[in-house]
N, C-alpha and C positions, 0 to 999 in steps of 0.2 A: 593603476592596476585595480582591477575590478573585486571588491569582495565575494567571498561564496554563493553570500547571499542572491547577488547581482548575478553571479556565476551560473544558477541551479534556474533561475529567472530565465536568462538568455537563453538557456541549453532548451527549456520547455517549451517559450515558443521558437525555436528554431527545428522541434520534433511537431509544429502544429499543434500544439496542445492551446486553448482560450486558459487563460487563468480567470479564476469565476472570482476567489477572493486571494488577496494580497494585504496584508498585513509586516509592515517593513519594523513598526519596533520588535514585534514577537519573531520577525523573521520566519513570517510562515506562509506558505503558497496552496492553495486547493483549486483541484484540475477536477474537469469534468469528460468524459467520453463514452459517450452511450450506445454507438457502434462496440469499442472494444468492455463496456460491463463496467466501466468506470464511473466512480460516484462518490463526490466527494472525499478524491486521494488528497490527502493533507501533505505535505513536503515538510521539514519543521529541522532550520541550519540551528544545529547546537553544536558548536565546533566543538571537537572535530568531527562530528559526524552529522550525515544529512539523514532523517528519520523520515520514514514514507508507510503511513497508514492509511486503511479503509476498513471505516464501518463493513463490518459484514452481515449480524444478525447478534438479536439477545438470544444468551443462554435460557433453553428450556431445562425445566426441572425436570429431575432425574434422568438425567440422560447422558448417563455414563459411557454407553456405546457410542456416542455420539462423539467423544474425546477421543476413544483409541482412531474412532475411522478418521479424525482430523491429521491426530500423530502420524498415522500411519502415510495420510496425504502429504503430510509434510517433506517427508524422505522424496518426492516427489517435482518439487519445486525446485524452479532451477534458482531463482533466487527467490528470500524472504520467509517466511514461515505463516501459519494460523496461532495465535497466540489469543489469551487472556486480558481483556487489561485490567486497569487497578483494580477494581472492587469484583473482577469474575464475571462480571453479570453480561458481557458482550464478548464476542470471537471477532477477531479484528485481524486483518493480514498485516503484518509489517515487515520493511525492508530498514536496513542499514548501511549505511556504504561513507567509504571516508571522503571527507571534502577536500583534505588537500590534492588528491590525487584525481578526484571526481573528471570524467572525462564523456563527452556524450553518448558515446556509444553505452558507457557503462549504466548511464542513468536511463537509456533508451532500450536496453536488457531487463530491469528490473523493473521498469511499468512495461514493458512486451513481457514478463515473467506473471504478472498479476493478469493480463488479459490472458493469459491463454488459459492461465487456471481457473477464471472464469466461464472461458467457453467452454472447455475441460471436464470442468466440476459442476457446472449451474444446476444441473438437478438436483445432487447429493444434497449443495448447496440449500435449497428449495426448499427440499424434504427435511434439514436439521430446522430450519429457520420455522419452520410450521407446526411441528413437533414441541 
């Protein structure tokens, strides 16, 4: 029986996706897609959940309004969120999803959820990242 790990591998390229980099101790996969705005989505099996991030842009200073129009994008995504990470200083999209249950269609909803809200969003996008 195949682990998650091996699981979340298989399901990627069987969605065509290239894996750029593949890291099997840390258990972590980064896909590339530049038709669908992909760049750099990280995969990362920490059972029981599979973590799915993208660089989006550093935070510019003072730029408060820049947070509610994210929040408010957020209610908007069909899966995943705009979040913070550790130290604040980048917006980074992340997804969640559990592994024992992980099934392709679901992993293949949640990067088709990141592409659209890239094509979606790219200018707002643009506009916070330049700001």
């Amino acid at each position: 029986m195949e682990n998650n790990f091996e699981k979340v591998k298989s399901y990627l390229v069987e969605l065509g996706h290239d894996i750029s980099i593949q890291d099997d101790e840390n258990q972590l996969l980064v896909i590339n897609d530049e038709r669908a705005g992909i760049s750099n989505l990280v995969f990362g099996c920490a059972d029981p959940i599979l973590i799915m991030e993208q660089n989006m842009f550093d935070v510019p200073k003072g730029k408060g309004s820049m947070f509610k129009e994210l929040l408010k994008k957020n209610r908007d995504i069909v899966h995943g969120a705009f979040v913070l990470n550790e130290t604040g200083d980048k917006v980074i999209f992340r997804d969640t999803l559990q592994l024992e249950s992980l099934d392709l269609n679901e992993l293949e909803g949640s990067i088709n959820s990141l592409s659209l809200l890239l094509s979606e969003y790219s200018e707002e996008l643009i506009k916070f990242s330049k700001n």
